[in-house]
C-alpha positions as CSV (number, residue, x, y, z in Angstrom):
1,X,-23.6,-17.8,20.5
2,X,-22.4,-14.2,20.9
3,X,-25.0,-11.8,21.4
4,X,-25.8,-9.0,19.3
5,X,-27.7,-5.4,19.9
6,X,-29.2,-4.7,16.0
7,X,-31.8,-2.2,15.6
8,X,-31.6,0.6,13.0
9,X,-32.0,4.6,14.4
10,X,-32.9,7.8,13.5
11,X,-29.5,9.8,13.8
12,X,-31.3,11.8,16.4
13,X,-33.0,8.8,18.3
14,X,-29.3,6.7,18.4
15,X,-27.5,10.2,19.5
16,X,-29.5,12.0,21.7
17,X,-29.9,8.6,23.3
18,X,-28.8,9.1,27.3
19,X,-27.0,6.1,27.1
20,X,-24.7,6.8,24.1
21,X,-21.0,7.2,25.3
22,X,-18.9,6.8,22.2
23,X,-15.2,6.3,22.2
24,X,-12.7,6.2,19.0
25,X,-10.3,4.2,21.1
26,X,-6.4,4.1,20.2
27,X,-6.1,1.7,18.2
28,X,-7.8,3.3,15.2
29,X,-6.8,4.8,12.2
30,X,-6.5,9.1,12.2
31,X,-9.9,10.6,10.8
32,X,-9.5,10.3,6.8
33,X,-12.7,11.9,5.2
34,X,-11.5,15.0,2.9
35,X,-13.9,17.8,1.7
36,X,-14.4,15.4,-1.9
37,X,-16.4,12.8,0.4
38,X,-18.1,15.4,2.3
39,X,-19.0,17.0,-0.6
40,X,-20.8,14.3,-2.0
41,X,-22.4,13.2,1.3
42,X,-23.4,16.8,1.0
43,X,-25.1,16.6,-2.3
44,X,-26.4,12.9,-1.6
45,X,-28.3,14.2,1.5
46,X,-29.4,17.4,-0.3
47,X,-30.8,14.8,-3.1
48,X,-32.7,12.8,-0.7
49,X,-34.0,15.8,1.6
50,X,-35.1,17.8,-1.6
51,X,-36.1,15.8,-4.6
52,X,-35.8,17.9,-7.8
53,X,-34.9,20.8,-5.4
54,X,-38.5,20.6,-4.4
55,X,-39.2,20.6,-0.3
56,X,-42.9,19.8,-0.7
57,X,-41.5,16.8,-2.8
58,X,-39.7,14.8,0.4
59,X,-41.9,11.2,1.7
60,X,-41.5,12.2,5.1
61,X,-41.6,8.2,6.0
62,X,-38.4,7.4,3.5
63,X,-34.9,6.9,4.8
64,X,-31.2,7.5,3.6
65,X,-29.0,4.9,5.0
66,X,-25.8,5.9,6.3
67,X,-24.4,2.6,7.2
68,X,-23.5,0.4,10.3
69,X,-21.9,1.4,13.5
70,X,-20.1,-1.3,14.9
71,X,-19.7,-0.9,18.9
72,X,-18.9,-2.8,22.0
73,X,-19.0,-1.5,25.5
74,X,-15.8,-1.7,27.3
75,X,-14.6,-1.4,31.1
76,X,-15.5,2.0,31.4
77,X,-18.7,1.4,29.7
78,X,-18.4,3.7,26.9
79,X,-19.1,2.3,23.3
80,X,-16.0,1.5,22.0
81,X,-16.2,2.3,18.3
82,X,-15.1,-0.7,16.0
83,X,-16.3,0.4,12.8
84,X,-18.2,3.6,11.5
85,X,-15.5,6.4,13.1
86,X,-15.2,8.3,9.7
87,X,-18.9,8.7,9.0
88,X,-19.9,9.2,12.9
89,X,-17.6,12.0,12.9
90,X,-18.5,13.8,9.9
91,X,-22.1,13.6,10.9
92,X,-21.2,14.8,14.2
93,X,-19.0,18.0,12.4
94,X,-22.0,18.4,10.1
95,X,-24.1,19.0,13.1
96,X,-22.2,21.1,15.2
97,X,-22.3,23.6,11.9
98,X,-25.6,23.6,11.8
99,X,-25.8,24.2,15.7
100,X,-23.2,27.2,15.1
101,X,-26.2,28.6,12.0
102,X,-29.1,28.1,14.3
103,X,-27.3,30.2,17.1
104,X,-28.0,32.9,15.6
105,X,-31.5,32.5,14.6
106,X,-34.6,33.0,16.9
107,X,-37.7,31.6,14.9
108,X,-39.4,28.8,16.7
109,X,-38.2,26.2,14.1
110,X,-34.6,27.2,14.7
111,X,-34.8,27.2,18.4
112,X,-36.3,23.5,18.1
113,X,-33.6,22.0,15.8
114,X,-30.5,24.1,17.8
115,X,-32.3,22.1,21.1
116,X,-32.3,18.6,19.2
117,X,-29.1,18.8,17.9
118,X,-27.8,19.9,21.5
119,X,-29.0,17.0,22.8
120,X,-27.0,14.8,19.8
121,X,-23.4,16.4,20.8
122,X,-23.7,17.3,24.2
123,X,-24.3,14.6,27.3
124,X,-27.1,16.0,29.4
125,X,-27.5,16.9,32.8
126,X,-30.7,15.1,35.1
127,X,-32.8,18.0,34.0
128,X,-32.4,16.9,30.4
129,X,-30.4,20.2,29.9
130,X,-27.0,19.7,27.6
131,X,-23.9,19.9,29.6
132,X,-21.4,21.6,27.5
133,X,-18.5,20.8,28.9
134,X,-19.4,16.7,28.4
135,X,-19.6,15.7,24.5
136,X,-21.1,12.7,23.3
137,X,-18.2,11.6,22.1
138,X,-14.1,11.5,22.8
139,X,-11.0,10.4,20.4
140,X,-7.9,8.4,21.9
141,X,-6.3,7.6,18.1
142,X,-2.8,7.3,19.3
143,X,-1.2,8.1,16.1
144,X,-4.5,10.7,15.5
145,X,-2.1,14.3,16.7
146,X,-5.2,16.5,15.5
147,X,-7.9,14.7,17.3
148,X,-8.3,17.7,20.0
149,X,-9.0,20.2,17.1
150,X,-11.8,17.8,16.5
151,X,-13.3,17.5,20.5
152,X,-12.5,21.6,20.6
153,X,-14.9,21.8,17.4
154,X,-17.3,20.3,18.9
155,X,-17.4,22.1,22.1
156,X,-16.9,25.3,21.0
157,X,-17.6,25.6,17.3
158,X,-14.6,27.5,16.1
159,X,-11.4,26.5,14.5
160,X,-8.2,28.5,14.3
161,X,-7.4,29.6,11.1
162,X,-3.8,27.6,11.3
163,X,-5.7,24.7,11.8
164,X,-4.7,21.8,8.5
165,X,-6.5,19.0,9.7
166,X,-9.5,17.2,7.9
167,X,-11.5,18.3,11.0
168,X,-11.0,21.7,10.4
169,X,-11.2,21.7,6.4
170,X,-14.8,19.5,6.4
171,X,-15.9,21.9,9.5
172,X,-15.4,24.7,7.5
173,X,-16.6,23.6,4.6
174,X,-20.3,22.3,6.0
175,X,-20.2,26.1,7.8
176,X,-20.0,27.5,3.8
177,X,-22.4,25.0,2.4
178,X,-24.8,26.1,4.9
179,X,-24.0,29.8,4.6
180,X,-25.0,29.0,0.6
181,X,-27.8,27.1,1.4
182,X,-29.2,30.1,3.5
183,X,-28.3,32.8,1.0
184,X,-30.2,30.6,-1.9
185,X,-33.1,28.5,-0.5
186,X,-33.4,30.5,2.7
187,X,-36.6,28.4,4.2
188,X,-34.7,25.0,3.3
189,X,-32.2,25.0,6.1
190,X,-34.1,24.1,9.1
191,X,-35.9,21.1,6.8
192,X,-32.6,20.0,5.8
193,X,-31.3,20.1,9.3
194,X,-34.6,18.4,10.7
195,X,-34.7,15.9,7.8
196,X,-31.1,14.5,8.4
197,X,-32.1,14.1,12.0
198,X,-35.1,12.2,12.1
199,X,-34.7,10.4,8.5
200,X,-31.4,9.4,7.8
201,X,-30.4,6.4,9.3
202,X,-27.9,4.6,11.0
203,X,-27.4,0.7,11.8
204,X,-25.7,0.5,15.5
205,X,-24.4,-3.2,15.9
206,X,-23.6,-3.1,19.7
207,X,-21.2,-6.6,20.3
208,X,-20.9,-8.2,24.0
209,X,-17.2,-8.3,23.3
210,X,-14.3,-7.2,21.6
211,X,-13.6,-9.9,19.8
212,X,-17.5,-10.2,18.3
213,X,-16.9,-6.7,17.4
214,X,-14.0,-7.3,15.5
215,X,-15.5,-10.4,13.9
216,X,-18.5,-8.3,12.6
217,X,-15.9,-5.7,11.3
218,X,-14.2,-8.5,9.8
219,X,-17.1,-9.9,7.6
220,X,-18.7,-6.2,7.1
221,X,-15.6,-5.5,5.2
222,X,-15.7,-8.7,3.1
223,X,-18.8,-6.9,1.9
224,X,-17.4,-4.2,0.8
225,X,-17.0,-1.9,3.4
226,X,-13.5,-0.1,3.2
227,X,-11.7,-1.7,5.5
228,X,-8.0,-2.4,5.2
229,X,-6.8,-6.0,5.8
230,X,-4.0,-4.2,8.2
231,X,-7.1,-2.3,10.2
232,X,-8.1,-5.9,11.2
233,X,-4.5,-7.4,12.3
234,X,-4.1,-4.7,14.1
235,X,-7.0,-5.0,16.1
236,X,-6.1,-8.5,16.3
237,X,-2.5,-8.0,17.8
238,X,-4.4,-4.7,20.0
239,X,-6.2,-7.2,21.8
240,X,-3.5,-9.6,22.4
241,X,-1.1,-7.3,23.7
242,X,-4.0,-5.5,26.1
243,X,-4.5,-8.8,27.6
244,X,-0.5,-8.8,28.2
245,X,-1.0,-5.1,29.6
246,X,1.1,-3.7,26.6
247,X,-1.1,-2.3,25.1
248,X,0.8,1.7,24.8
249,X,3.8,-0.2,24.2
250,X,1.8,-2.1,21.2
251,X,0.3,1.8,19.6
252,X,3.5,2.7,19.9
253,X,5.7,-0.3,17.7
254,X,2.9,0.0,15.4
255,X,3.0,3.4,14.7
256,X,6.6,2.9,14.6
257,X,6.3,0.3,12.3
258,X,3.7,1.9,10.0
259,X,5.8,4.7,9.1
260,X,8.9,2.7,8.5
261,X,6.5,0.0,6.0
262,X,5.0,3.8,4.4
263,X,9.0,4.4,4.1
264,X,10.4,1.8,2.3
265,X,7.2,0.1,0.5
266,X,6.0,3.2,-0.5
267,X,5.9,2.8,-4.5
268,X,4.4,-0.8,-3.7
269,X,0.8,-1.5,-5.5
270,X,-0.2,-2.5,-2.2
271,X,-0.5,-0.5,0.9
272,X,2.4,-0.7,2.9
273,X,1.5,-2.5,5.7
274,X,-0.6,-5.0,3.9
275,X,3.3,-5.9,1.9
276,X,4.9,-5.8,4.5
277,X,2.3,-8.9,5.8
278,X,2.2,-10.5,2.0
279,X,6.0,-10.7,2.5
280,X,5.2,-12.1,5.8
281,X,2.6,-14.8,5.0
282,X,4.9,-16.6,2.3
283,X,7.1,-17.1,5.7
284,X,4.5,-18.7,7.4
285,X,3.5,-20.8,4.6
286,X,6.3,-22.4,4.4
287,X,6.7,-23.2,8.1
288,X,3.3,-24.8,7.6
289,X,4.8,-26.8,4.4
290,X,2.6,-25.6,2.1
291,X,3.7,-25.6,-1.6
292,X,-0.1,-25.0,-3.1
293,X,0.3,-22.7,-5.8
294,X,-2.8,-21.6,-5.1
295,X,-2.1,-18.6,-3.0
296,X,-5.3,-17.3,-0.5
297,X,-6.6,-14.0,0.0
298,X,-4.3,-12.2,2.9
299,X,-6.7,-12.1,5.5
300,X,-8.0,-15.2,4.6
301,X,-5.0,-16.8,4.8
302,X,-4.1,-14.9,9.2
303,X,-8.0,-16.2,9.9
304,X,-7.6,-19.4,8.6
305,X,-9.9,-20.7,10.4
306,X,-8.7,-19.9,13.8
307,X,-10.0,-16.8,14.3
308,X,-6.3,-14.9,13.5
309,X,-4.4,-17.1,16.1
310,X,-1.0,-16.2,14.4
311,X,-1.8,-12.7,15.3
312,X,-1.6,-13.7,19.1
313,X,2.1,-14.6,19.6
314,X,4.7,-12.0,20.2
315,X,7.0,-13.8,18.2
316,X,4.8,-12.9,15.3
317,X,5.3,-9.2,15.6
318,X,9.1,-9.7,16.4
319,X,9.3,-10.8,13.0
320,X,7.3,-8.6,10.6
321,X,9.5,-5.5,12.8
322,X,12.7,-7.9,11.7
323,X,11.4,-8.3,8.5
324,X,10.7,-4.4,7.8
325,X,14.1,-3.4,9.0
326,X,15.7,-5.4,7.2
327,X,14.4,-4.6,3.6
328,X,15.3,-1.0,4.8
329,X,18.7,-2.3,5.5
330,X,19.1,-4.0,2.1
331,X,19.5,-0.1,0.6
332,X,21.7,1.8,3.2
333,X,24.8,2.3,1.3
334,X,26.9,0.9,4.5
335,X,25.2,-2.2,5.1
336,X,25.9,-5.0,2.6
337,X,29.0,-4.7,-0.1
338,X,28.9,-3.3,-3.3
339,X,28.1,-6.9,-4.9
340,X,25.2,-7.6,-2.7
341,X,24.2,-4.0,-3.9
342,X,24.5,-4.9,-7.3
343,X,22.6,-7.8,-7.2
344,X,19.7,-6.3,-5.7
345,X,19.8,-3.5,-7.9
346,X,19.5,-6.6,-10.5
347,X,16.3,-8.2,-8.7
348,X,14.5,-4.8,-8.1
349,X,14.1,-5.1,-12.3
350,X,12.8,-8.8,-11.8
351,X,9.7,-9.8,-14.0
352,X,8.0,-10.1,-11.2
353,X,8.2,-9.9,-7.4
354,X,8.3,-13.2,-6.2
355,X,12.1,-12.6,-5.4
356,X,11.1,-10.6,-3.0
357,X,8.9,-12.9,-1.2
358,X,11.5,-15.4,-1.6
359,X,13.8,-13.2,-0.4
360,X,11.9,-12.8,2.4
361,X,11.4,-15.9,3.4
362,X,15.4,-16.7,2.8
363,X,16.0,-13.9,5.7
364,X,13.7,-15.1,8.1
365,X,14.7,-18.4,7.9
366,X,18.4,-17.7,8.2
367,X,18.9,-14.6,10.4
368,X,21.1,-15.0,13.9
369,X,19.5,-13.4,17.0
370,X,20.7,-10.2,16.3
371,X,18.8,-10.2,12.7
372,X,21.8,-10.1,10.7
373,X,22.7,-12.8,8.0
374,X,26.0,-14.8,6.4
375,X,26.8,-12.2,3.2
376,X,28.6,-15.0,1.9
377,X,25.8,-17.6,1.7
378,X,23.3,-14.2,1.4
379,X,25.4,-13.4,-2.2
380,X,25.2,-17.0,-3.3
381,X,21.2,-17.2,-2.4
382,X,20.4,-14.0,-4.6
383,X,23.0,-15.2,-7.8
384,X,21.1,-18.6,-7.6
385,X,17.6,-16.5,-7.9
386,X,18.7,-13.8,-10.2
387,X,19.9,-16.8,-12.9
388,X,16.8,-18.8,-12.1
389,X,14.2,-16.0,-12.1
390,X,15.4,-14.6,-15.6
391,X,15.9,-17.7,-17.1
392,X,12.6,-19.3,-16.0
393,X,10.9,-15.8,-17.4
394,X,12.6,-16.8,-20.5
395,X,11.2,-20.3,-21.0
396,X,8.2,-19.5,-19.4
397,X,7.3,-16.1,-19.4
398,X,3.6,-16.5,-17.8
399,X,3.2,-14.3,-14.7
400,X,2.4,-16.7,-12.5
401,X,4.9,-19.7,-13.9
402,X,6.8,-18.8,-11.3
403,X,5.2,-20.3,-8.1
404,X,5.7,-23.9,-8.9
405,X,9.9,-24.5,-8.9
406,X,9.5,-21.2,-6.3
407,X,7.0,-22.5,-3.3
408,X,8.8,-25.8,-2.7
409,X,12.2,-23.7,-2.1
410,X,10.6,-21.8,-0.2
411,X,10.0,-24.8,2.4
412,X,13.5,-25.9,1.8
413,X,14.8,-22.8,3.5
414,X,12.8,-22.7,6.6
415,X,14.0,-26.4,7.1
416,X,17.2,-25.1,6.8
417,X,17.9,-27.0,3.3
418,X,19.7,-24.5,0.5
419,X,17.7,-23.4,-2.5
420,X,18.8,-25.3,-5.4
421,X,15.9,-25.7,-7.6
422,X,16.8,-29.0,-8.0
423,X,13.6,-30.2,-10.4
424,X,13.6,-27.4,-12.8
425,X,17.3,-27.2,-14.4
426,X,17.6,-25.6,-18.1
427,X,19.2,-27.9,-20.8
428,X,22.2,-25.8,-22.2
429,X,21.1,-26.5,-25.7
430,X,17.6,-25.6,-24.9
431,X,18.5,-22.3,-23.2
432,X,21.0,-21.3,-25.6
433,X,18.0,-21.6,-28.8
434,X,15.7,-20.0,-27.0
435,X,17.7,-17.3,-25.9
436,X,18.7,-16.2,-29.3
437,X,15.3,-16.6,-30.9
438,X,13.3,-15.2,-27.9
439,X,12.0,-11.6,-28.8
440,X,13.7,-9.2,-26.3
441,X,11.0,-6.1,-27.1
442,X,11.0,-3.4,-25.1
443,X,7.7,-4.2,-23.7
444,X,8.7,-7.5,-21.9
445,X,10.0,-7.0,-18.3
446,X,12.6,-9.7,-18.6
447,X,14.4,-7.3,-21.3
448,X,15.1,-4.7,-18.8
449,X,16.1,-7.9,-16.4
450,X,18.4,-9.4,-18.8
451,X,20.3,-6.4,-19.6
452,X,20.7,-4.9,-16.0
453,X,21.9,-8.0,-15.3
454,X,24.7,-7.7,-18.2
455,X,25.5,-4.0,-17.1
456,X,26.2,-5.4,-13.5
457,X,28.9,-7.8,-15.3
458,X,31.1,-5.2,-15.9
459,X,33.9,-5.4,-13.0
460,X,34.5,-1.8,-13.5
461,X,30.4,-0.9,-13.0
462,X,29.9,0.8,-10.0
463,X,26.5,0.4,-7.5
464,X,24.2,2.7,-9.4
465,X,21.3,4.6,-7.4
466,X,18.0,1.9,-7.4
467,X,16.2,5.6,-7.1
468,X,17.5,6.4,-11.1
469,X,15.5,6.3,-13.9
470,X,16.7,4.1,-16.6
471,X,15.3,3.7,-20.3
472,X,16.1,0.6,-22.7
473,X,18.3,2.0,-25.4
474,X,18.9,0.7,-29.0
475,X,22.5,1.4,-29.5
476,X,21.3,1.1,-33.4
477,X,18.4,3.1,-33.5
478,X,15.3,3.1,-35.1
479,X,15.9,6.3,-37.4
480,X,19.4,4.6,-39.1
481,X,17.2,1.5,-38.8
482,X,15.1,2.7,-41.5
483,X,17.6,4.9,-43.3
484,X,19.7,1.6,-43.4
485,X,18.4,-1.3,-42.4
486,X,20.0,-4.5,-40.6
487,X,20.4,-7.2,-42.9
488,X,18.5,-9.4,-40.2
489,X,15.6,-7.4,-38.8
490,X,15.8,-9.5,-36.1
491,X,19.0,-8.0,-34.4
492,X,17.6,-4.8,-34.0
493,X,15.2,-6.0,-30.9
494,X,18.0,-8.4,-30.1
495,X,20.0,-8.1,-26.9
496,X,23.1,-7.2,-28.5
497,X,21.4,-3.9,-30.0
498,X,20.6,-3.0,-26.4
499,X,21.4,-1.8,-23.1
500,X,19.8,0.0,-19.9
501,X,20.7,3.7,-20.6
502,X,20.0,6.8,-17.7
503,X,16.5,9.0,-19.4
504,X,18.2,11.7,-18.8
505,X,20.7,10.8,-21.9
506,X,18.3,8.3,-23.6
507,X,15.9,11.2,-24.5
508,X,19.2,13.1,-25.9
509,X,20.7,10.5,-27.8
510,X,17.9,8.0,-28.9
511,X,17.9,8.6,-32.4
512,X,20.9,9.7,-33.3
513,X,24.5,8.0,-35.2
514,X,26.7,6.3,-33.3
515,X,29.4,8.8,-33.7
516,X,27.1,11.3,-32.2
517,X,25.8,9.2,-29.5
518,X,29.0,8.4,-28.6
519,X,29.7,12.2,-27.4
520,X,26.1,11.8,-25.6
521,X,27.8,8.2,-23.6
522,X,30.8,10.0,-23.1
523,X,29.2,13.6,-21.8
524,X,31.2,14.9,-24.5
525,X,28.6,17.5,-25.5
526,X,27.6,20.6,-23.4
527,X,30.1,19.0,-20.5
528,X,26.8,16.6,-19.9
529,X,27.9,14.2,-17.3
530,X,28.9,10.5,-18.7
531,X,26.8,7.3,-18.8
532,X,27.5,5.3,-15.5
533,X,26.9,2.0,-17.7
534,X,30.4,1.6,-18.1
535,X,30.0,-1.2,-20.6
536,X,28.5,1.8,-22.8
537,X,31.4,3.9,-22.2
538,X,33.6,0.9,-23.1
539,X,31.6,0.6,-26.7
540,X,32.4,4.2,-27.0
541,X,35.8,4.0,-26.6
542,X,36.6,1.3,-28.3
543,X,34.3,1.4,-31.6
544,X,34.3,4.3,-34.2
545,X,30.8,2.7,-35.6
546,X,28.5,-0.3,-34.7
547,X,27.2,-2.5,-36.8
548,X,25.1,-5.2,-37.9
549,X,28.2,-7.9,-36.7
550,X,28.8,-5.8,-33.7
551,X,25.5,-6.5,-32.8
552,X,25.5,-10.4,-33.5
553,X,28.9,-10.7,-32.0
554,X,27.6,-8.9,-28.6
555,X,24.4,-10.9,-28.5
556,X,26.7,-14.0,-28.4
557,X,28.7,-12.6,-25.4
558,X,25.7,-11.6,-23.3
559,X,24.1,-15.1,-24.2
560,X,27.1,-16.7,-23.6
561,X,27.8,-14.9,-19.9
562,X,24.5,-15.4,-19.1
563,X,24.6,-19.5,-19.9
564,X,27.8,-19.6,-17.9
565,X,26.5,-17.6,-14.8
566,X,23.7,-20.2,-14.8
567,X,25.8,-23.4,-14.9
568,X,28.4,-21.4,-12.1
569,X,25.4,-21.1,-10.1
570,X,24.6,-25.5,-10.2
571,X,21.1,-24.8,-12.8
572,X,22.6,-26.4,-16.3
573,X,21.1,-29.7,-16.2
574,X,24.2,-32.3,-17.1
């Protein structure tokens, strides 16, 4: 059984401690606190120290508590901070601007809180007097390039007015909310000083090892500490690669790695190194032959069990830097042809985003040693899931329908089997009712997916920029829609009465006639630049109106295209 140091301090008691040595090793993240959460730690403490604004008011045996520190002492035998980095070194700031107040104040109570706070940032000497020269506590955050403004704050207590770092911003701003606090309730400052040191508390959880430490910061964060899933890999792969003696080679592919995952994953809902893992973990999965549609938790999923055993193979790491370069790859406009382009420009308008953990999977599974892939067999692969993916949205447009033909395909590839979907093939008949009755609103996402898909058909349609912002236009709008109405309501939501359209042009020509809008396609009008949908620019050119049968007829020809891409692509059950 590991064992555990666990007994709650006063700030002052577990600082001014001679023993206390802390170190923010490398591995953690930069210092992250703005002036919002020192604000209200600010106005939390100022709550607790001075109920109802009322000094005389304060239980002088009740406690605020701060939270855990989470420590282990490592071969130098300074306390390696695990967890508790953010609030240890806003405390810390917090002090040192008190210390800077009570410099220059000479009443006995001031003297006697500037001494005890001394003692809380500076080491001492062996005649108990603060050596100012040796701080209680030192930053090595590789990819931290402001932590010196935060060790010079502390020694000195001044910052440079150049200096942008949160160091410098919450420094300055406990040194004005102090400066208030002495111009407005002028006897409260040394309480409020004295009161934070000997009544607010910390936890310090000192771990025997590393790894206990990182366990502990593990399950603290299940409980709702804020801890990212990525914080704790990396700590996982830290340790592994220190053990190897790569451990600045490590900071430095991760650093690497974080801002190329901040790069391209950027307008993710997830952070980007926790998709860049997600994408990963269907990968492993597979490997593992698991076709559960029952997907767990991320880090539930690396721990499984094994303490994060995955996390301790270089190969591991090899791959999620593979697997990040090459979704950056997949948009460089010299990398893949114009087809593959097209087809991802199709997939990044999926209904959902299980192409791209397919997709994933698909490239780790088939990538030579130099990380590149067959485009050939690479163009086939993404035909076979755009058809698949829009037609299964079709039939069965739950969110999460998806998983069951998906998961099982996704074991196929890393046994080196092709994806072909084999148990989940559309009846012609089926697909072709369905497809005309289904209710292409706006709203659905497989709308949009349909009809990029049907502007991408066009062998004149160029690759168009995946950064563009597209709206869904009704070719027949709404305002001649009520002025005239279809005979069949139904065709005005229909995919014939549509088609992806830039904003820029939608917001110009959305309600207007045909014969106007066709000046708006064309970029007839103000010399606007044209549509880039060329299949627009075709209806433009070739019709003087559109109606009600120009609609039905087109609805045919996208339904019909689209049956016909999914039987050229083996998923029309015969």
């Amino acid at each position: 059984m590991s064992k555990l140091s666990i007994d709650q301090k006063r700030i002052q008691d577990l600082l001014s401690d001679k023993k206390s040595d802390f170190l923010i090793p490398d591995y953690q993240r930069p210092y992250a606190w703005t002036e919002d959460e020192c604000d209200t730690l600010w106005d939390d403490l100022f709550g607790f120290c001075f109920p109802n604004n009322d000094f005389e008011a304060f239980d002088t045996s009740s406690e605020y508590f701060l939270g855990p520190i989470v420590t282990f002492k490592n071969e130098n035998h300074k306390q390696e901070i695990i967890d508790g980095q953010q609030r240890l070194t806003t405390i810390l700031l917090l002090l040192r601007a008190f210390y800077d107040k009570f410099q220059m104040m000479e009443d006995k109570q001031s003297k006697s809180i500037r001494e005890k706070i001394s003692h809380c940032v500076w080491k001492c000497n062996e005649f108990d007097e603060p050596d100012m020269s040796q701080l209680k506590i030192d930053s090595q955050v590789a990819s931290d390039n402001d932590k010196d403004e935060f060790l010079n704050i502390l020694r000195t207590g001044t910052v440079s007015p150049n200096w942008k770092s949160n160091y410098a911003k919450n420094f300055r701003f406990f040194q004005a909310k102090i400066k208030e606090l002495v111009n407005t309730y002028p006897p409260f400052t040394t309480y409020f000083a004295a009161r934070i040191l000997q009544n607010v508390i910390l936890l310090p959880i000192e771990a025997e090892s590393q790894d206990t430490a990182l366990r502990i910061f593990s399950t603290l964060n299940d409980r709702g500490l804020p801890l990212s899933d990525a914080d704790i890999f990396k700590s996982k792969f830290y340790s592994f690669y220190s053990k190897l003696g790569k451990k600045n080679e490590f900071i430095k592919r991760w650093k690497q790695l974080e801002l190329l995952t901040e790069e391209i994953f950027s307008s993710s809902r997830s952070a980007p190194m926790v998709e860049l893992f997600t994408r990963y973990m269907y990968y492993a999965r597979a490997k593992l032959g698991v076709k559960d549609t029952t997907t767990p938790a991320l880090r539930l999923f690396f721990e499984g069990g094994n303490n994060y055993k995955a996390l301790s193979d270089e190969s591991v790491f090899n791959d999620l830097e593979s697997l990040a370069n090459f979704w950056k790859r997949l948009y460089r406009p010299d990398e893949f042809s114009d087809k593959t382009k097209k087809q991802l420009f199709i997939l990044q308008y999926a209904p959902n985003g299980m192409w791209t953990y397919l997709t994933s999977v698909y490239f780790l599974a088939r990538k030579d040693k130099n990380d590149n892939l067959d485009e050939k067999a690479f163009n086939q692969f993404l035909d076979k899931i755009t058809a698949f993916i829009i037609a299964y949205a079709v039939m069965r447009p739950g969110v999460n329908a998806l998983r069951t033909p998906v998961y099982p395909e996704m074991v196929n590839l890393v046994t080196g089997l092709d994806v072909k979907f084999e148990n989940h093939k559309f009846s012609k008949d089926v697909i072709d009712n369905t497809l005309k009755s289904f209710s292409f609103t706006n709203g659905r996402p497989v709308t949009r997916s349909i009809l990029t898909w049907w502007a991408m058909q066009n062998p004149d349609q160029i690759v168009l920029d995946k950064f563009m912002s597209f709206d869904i236009e009704h070719i027949y709008p709404s305002r001649r829609m009520r002025e005239s109405p279809l005979k069949n309501s139904n065709n005005f939501e229909s995919l014939g009465n549509k088609s992806i359209l830039e904003k820029r042009i939608n917001i110009r020509a959305s309600d207007y006639r045909f014969e106007d809008k066709i000046r708006y396609y064309l970029g007839k009008l103000e010399k606007r630049e044209p549509t880039k949908i060329e299949d627009l620019k075709h209806l433009a050119e070739s019709l003087k109106d559109f109606t009600e049968v120009d609609i039905e007829n087109r609805t045919q020809q996208i339904i019909n295209s689209f049956i016909s891409y999914l039987d050229q692509n083996s998923l029309i059950s015969h």
